[in-house]
C-alpha positions in Angstrom: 93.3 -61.9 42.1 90.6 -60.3 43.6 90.7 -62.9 46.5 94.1 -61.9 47.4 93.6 -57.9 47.1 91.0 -58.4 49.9 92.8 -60.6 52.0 95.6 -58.1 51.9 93.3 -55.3 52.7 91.9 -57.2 56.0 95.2 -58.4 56.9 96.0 -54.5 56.8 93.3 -53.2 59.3 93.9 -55.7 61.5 97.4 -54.7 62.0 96.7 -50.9 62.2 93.4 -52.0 64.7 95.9 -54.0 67.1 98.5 -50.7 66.6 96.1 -48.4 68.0 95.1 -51.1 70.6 98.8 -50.8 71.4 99.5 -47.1 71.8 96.2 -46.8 73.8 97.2 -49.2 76.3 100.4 -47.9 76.1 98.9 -44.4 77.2 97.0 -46.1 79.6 99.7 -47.6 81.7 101.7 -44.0 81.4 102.5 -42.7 84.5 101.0 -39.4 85.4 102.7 -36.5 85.2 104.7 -35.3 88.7 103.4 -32.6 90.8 105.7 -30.0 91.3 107.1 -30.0 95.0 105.0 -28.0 97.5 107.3 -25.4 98.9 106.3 -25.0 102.7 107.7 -21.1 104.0 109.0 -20.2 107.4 107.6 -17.7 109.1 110.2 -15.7 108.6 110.2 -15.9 105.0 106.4 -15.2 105.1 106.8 -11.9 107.0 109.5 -11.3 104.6 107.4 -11.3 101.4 104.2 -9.4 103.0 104.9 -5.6 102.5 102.6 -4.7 105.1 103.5 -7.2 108.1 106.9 -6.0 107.4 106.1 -2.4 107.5 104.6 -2.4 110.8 107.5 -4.5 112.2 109.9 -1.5 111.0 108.4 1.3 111.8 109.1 0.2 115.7 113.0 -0.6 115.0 115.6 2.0 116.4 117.0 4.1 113.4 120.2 3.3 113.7 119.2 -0.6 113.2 117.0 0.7 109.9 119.9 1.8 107.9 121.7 -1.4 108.5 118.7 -3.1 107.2 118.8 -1.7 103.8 121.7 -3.8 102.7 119.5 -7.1 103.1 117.5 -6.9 99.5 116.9 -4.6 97.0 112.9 -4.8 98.0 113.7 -3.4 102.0 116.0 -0.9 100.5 113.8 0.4 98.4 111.0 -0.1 101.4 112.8 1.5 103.9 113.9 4.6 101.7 111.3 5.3 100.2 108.1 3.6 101.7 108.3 3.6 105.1 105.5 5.8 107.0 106.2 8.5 109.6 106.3 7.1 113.3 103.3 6.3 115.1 104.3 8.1 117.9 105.7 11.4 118.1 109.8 11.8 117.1 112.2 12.7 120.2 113.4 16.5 120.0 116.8 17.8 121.1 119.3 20.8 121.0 122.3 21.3 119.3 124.9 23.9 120.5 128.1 24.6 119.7 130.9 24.2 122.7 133.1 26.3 123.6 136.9 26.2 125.5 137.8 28.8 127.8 141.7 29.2 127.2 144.2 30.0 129.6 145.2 33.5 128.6 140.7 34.1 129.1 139.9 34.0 125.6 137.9 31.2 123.9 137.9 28.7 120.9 135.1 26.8 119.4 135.9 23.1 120.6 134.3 22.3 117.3 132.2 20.0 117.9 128.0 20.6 118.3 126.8 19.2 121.5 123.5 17.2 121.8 120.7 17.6 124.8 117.9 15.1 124.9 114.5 17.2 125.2 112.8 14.2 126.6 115.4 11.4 127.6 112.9 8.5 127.8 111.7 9.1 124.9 115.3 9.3 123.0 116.8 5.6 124.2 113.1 4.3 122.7 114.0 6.1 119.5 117.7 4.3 120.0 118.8 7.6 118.5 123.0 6.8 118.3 124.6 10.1 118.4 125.3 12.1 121.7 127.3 15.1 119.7 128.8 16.1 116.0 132.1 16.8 115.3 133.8 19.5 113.8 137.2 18.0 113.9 137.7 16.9 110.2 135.7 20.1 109.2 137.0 23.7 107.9 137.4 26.4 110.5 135.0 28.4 109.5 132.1 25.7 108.8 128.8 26.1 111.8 125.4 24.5 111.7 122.7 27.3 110.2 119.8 25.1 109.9 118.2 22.2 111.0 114.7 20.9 109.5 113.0 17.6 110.3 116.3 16.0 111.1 118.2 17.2 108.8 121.1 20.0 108.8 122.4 22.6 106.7 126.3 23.2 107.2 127.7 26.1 106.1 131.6 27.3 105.5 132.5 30.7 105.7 135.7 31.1 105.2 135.7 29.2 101.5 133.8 31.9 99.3 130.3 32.9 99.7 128.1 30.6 100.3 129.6 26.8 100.5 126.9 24.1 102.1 126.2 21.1 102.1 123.8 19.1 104.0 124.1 16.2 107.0 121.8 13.0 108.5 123.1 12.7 111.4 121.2 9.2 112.0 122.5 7.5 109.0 125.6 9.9 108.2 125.0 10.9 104.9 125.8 14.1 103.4 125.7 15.9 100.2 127.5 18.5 99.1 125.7 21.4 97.1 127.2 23.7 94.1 128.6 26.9 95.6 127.1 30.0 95.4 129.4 32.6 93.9 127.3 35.3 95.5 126.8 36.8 99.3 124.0 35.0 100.9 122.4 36.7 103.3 120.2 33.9 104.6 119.0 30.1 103.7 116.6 27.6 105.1 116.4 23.7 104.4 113.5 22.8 103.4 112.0 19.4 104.1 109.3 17.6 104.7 109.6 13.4 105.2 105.9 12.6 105.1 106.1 14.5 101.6 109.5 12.9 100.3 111.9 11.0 102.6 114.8 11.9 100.5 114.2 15.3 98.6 114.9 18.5 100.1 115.4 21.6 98.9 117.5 25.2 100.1 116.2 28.7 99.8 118.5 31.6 99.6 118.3 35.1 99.6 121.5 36.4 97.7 123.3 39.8 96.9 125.4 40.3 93.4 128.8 41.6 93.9 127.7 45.1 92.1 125.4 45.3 94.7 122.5 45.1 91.9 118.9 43.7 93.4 118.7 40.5 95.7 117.2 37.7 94.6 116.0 34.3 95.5 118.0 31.1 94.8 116.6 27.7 95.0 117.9 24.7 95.1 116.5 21.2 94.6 117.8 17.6 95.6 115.7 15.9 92.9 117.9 18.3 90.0 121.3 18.7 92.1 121.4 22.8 90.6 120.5 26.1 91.9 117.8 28.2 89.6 116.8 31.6 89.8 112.9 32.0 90.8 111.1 34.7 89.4 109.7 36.2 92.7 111.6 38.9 93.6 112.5 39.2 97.3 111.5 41.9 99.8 113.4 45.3 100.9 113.3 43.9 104.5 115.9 41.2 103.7 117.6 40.6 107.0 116.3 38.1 109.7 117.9 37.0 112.8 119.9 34.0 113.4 116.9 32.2 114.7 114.1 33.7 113.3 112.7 31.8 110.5 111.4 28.0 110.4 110.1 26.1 107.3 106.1 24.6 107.9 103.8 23.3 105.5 105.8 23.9 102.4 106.6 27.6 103.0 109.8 29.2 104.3 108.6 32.1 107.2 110.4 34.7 108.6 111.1 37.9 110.5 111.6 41.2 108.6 114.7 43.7 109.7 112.9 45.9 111.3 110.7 43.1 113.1 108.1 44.4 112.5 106.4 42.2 110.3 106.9 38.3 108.4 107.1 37.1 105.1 105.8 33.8 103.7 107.2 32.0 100.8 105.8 29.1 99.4 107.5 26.9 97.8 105.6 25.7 94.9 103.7 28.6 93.6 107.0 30.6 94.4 104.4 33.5 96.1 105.6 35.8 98.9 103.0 37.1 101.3 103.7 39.4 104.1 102.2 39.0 107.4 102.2 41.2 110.7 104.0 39.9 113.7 102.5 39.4 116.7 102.4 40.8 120.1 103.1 44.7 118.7 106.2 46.4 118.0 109.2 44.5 119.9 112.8 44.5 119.1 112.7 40.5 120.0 110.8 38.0 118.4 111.3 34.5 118.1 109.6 31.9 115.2 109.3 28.7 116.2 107.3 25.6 115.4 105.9 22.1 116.9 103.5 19.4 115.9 103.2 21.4 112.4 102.1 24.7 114.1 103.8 27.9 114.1 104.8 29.8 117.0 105.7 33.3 117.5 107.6 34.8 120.7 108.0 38.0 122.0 110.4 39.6 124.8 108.8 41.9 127.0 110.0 44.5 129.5 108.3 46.9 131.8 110.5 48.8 134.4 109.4 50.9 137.2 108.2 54.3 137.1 110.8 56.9 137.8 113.7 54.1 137.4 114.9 52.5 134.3 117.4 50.8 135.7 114.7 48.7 137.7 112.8 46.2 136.3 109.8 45.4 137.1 108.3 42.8 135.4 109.6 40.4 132.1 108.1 37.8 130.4 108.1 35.9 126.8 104.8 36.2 125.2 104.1 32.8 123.0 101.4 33.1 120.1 100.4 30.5 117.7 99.2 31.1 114.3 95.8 30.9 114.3 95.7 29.0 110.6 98.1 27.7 107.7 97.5 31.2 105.5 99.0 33.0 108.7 95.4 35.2 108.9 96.5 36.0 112.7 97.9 35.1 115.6 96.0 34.6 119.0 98.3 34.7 122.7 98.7 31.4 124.1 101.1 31.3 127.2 102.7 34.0 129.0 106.5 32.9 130.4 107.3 35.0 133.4 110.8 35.1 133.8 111.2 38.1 136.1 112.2 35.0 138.6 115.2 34.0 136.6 116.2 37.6 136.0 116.6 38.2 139.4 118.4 34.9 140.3 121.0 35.5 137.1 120.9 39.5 137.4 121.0 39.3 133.4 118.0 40.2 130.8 119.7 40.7 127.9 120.8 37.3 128.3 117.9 35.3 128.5 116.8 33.7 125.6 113.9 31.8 124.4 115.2 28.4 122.6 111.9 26.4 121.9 108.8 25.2 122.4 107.7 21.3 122.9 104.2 20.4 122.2 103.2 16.7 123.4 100.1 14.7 122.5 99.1 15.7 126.1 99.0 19.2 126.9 100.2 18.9 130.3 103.4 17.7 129.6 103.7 20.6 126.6 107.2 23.5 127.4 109.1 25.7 126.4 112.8 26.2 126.9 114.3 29.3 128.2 118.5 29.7 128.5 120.7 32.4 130.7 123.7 33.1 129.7 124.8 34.6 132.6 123.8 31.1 134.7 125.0 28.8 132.0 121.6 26.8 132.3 118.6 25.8 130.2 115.0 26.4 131.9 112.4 24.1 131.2 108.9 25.7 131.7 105.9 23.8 133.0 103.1 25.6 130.7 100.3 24.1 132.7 102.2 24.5 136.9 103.9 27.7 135.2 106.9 26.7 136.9 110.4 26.8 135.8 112.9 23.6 136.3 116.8 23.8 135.7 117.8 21.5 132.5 120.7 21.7 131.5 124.1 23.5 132.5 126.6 24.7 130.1 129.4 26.8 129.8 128.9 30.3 130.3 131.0 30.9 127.0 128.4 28.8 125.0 126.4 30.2 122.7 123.2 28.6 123.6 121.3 31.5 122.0 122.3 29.9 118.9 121.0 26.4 120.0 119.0 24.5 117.1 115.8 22.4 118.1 116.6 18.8 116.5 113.8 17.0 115.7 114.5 13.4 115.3 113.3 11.7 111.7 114.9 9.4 109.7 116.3 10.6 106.6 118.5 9.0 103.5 119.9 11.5 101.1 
C-alpha cells in the first residue's frame, strides 16, 4: 500500500517537473515583443512643432499672410494672437486723411473714404501692408476716424446719439463695436499697447451729463466689454484740440483749453498730473510721439517792426520730453518754414502733421502740410531742407491727418 502511495507521488513530480520544463521552453522560444514603428518627421513637420523656430519664421511674414495663418491649427492661432513678439525692425508709418469732392455748384462733400500715404514706401511693400485707403461707403454719414493708436482706430458716428464708437484693424479687418454712451463726449483716446497685450485695448472719455452736472471720466475695457466710471475726477481745462493728445507708456496726454499747460492720466493708478507745456505761451501746440517718446510742437511767428501784416520770420519749434514722468521738456529742432510761407502766401494754413524717428538719426523728419498748396512737406532734420511729398486737394483736410503706425492687431 505504501509502495503504491510513493510510486504515485514520484509519478506526480515528474509530470509537474516535465510541465515546467514545457512552459519554460515554451517562453523561451516566444517571440519578443515588437518595437513600435520609428516615426521619421519632415522638416516641415519639425519646424511645425518647435515654438521657437516657428516664431522667428513668422515674425518676418507680411501681415496680411499672418491672419491667413491662424486658420491652420488651434496651436498657430493661439501663437499668432497672442504670442507673437513685436517686429525686429521698426513698423512702417503712414497718414490717413479724409478726401474730399469739389462739386460743381463749388461746394464740397466728403468722398467718404480715408486715404492712405506711405511715410516710407520701401519700407511699406516689406511690411506687405494690403490696404491703400478705408472706405466710408457702407458707413453712417456722420461716422470720421478720431483716433488711431498702434494700428488701431477709433471710429466715431455723430449723427447717432452721443457718443457711438467702435473700433477697426485695418490689417486683419476686424472691428468691435462698443456700448454707447448716453452722454456728450467731449474727447476719447484709444489706448493700446501691443507689446503689453496684442488684443486688449481700452477707450478714455471725458463726458458731460445732460444737466450739465460735473464731467467725468469714462473708461472702457476690451477684456470686460463695459464702460465704468473712474473715481478721478477730470480737470476744469477739459477741451483739447483735434490733434492734440497721444497715448505713451500707459497714460493718456494732452493739451489743456487754454494751452497753456498738459495733463497726464495714467491708466492704472487712474492719477491725473498736470504738466507745463513747452516752448511758452502759444496759441498752437502740437503732441505727438515716435519710438515711444513724446513730442511737443509749437507755431511761432515774429512779424516786422512797424508792420503786422509782414512777416518776418516762422518756424515750428519741436521739443521732446525729457523723461516718462513728463519732468520737462528740452528744444530739439527748429522747422523754418518762412520758405513755404512765402511760396504758398498762407500761415494760418500750415500745419504740423508728424514727426518720424528712425534707428538712424539722419534719416529722422517731420511732416509739414499747406493747405493753401495742397502738399505735404517732408523735413530733412539733419540738411534742414524741405522736400514736396505728397499733393492733395486743396479741400482736404490734411490738418486732420492721423499718423498710422503699422502693427498687427486681432480684436
Amino acid at each position: 500500500m505504501s509502495l503504491t502511495v510513493s510510486n504515485a507521488h514520484i509519478e506526480t513530480q515528474q509530470i509537474a517537473a516535465a510541465s515546467n520544463m514545457q512552459s519554460r521552453a515554451h517562453r523561451h522560444i516566444s517571440p519578443p515583443p515588437r518595437r513600435p514603428p520609428r516615426i521619421i518627421l519632415s522638416t516641415a513637420e519639425i519646424i511645425g512643432h518647435n515654438e521657437d523656430i516657428l516664431t522667428q519664421i513668422l515674425i518676418h511674414l507680411p501681415f496680411n499672410s499672418l491672419g491667413k495663418f491662424r486658420c491652420v491649427s488651434k496651436h498657430w492661432y493661439s501663437l499668432i494672437t497672442h504670442h507673437l513678439p513685436p517686429r525686429l525692425y521698426p513698423p512702417p508709418c503712414g497718414l490717413l486723411y479724409l478726401r474730399h469732392q469739389l462739386q460743381e455748384d463749388g461746394s464740397h462733400q466728403k468722398q467718404r473714404e480715408y486715404e492712405y500715404v506711405a511715410v516710407d514706401a520701401a519700407n511699406n511693400r516689406r511690411a506687405g501692408i494690403p490696404f491703400s485707403s478705408i472706405s466710408l461707403v457702407d458707413e453712417p454719414a456722420e461716422t470720421d476716424i478720431v483716433r488711431s493708436t498702434n494700428g488701431l482706430l477709433l471710429f466715431r458716428n455723430w449723427g447717432a446719439g452721443y457718443g457711438d464708437y467702435y473700433v477697426y484693424s485695418p490689417i486683419t479687418k476686424q472691428k468691435r463695436t462698443l456700448p454707447p454712451i448716453e452722454n456728450l463726449v467731449c474727447y476719447e483716446c484709444l489706448a493700446y499697447d501691443p507689446v503689453v497685450s496684442v488684443s486688449n485695448y481700452k477707450v478714455v472719455a471725458i463726458h458731460r451729463l445732460r444737466n450739465y452736472t460735473p464731467h467725468q471720466i469714462v473708461i472702457y475695457s476690451s477684456e470686460t466689454g463695459m464702460w465704468r466710471v473712474s473715481n478721478t475726477l477730470p480737470p476744469e481745462s477739459l477741451s483739447v484740440g483735434y490733434k492734440r493728445s497721444v497715448y505713451l507708456h500707459g497714460a493718456v496726454i494732452w493739451v489743456g483749453v487754454d494751452g497753456h499747460c498738459c495733463f497726464r492720466f495714467d491708466l492704472d493708478g487712474e492719477q491725473l498730473k498736470k504738466f507745463d507745456t513747452p516752448g511758452g505761451n502759444f496759441d498752437y501746440r502740437y503732441l505727438c510721439e515716435s519710438r515711444g517718446r513724446l513730442y511737443g510742437v509749437v507755431k511761432k511767428l515774429e512779424k516786422k517792426q512797424n508792420d503786422d501784416d509782414m512777416i518776418d520770420g516762422a518756424w515750428f519749434d519741436v521739443y521732446e520730453m525729457s523723461t516718462l514722468c513728463c519732468a520737462g521738456w528740452t528744444l530739439k529742432h527748429r522747422i523754418d518754414v518762412s520758405s513755404i510761407i512765402t511760396t504758398c502766401s498762407d500761415y494760418d494754413g500750415l500745419w504740423f502733421l508728424s514727426v518720424v524717428m528712425e534707428e538712424n538719426q539722419d534719416d529722422s523728419l517731420a511732416l509739414v502740410a499747406s493747405r493753401a498748396c495742397g502738399m505735404i512737406f517732408r523735413y530733412n532734420f539733419k540738411n534742414k531742407t524741405f522736400m514736396e511729398f505728397h499733393e492733395c486737394d486743396y479741400l482736404n483736410q490734411i490738418e486732420k491727418a492721423l499718423s498710422y503706425t503699422e502693427v498687427l492687431t486681432f480684436l
